[in-house]
C-alpha positions in Angstrom: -69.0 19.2 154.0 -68.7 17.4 150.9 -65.8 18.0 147.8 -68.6 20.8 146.5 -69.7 22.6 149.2 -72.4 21.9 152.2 -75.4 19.9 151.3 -78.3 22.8 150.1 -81.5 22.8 151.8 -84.5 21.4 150.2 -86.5 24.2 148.2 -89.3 24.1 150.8 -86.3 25.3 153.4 -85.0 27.8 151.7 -85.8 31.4 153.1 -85.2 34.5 151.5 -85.5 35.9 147.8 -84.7 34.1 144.8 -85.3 34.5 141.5 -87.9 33.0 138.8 -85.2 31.1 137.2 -83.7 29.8 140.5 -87.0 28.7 141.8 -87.4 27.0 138.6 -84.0 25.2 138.1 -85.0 22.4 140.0 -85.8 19.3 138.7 -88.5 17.6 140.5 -89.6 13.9 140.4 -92.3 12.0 142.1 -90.9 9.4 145.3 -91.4 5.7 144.9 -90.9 3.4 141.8 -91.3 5.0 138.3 -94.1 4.1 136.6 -92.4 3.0 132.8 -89.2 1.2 134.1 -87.6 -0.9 131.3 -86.9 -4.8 132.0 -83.7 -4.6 134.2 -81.8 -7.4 134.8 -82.0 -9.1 138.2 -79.0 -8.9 140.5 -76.0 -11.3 140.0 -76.7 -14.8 142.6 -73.0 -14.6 143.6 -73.6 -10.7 145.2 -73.3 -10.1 148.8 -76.8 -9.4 150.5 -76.2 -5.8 150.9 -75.0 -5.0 147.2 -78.4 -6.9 145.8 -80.4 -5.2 148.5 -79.0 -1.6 147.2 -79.1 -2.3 143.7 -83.0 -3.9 144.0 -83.8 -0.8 146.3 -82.5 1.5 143.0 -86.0 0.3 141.5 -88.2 1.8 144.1 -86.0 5.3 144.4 -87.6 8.0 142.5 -84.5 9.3 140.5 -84.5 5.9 138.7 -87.2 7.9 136.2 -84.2 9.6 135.2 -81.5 6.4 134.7 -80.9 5.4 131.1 -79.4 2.1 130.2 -76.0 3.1 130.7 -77.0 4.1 134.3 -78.4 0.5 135.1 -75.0 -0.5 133.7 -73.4 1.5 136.4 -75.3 0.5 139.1 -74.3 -3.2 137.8 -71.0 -2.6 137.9 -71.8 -0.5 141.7 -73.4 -3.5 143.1 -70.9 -5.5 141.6 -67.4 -3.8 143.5 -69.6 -3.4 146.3 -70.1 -6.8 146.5 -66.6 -7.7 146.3 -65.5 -5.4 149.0 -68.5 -7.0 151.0 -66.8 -10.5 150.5 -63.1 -9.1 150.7 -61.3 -10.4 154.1 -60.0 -7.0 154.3 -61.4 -3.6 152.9 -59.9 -1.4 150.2 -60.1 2.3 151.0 -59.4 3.3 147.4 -62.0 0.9 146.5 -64.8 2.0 148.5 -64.2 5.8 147.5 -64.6 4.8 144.0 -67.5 2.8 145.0 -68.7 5.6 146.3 -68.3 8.2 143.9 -69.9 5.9 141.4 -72.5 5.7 144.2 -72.7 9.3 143.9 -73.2 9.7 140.3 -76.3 7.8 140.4 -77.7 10.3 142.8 -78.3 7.1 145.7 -78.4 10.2 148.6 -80.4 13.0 149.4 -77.6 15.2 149.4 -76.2 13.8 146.0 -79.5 14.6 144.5 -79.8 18.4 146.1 -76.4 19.2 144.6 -77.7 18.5 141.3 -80.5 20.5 141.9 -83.0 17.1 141.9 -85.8 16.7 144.7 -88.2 13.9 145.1 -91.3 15.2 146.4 -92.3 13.5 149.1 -95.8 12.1 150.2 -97.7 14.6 152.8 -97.4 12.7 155.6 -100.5 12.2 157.1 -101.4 13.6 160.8 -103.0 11.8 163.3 -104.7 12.5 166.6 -102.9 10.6 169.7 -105.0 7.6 170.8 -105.7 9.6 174.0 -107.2 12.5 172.9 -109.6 10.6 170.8 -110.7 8.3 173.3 -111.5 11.5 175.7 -113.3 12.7 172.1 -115.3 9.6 171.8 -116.4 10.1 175.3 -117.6 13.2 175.8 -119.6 12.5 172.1 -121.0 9.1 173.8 -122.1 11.3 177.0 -123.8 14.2 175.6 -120.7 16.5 175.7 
């Protein structure tokens, strides 16, 4: 359980009755890359691995449609610290929990984003047949059957 409570379930979860305005105080956004991102600037050479990995993977998250300018300067400044504590010889704990909670603010996790009432809709996934029962298929059709 985090600071505000247990992590809600995603709308599509949720069981029982709720009312007009609770079923439509959820933001909603599309997953993948935003269509209309502005020119960001690429990630510091001096970064650790990891911190250019999460800041590059901030791109292709779907709640990037909402970051303004002052957001990419936060997840900067994120990738930043995190790189430093990345490259430290020993960790800070006060460090990575402000890392963290500026982690959070940028809604990086599902749960971050269900609190503030933000889902990404994701992609049907699409259902296949096991390899099995369509060869046996592709038999019978090939026999007659």
């Amino acid at each position: 359980m985090g600071a505000r409570g247990p992590i809600p379930k995603r709308s599509e979860e949720r069981m029982g009755h709720r009312s007009k305005e609770e079923k439509q105080s959820r933001t909603r956004a599309p997953a993948g890359p935003p269509l209309d991102l502005p020119d960001l600037p690429e990630p510091d050479e001096h970064w650790h691995d990891i911190a250019t990995d999460w800041y590059l993977s901030l791109r292709e998250s779907g709640q990037a449609a909402f970051y303004q300018p002052s957001d990419w300067a936060m997840a900067r400044y994120a990738a930043h610290v995190m790189s430093q504590v990345l490259l430290s010889e020993r960790a800070n704990g006060q460090l990575v929990a402000a890392l963290n909670s500026v982690m959070s603010s940028l809604l990086t996790t599902e749960g971050d984003r269900r609190r503030a009432r933000m889902e990404l809709e994701r992609r049907p996934a699409v259902k296949q047949a096991p390899a099995g029962v369509t060869a046996i298929a592709d038999y019978r059709a090939s026999i007659g059957g």
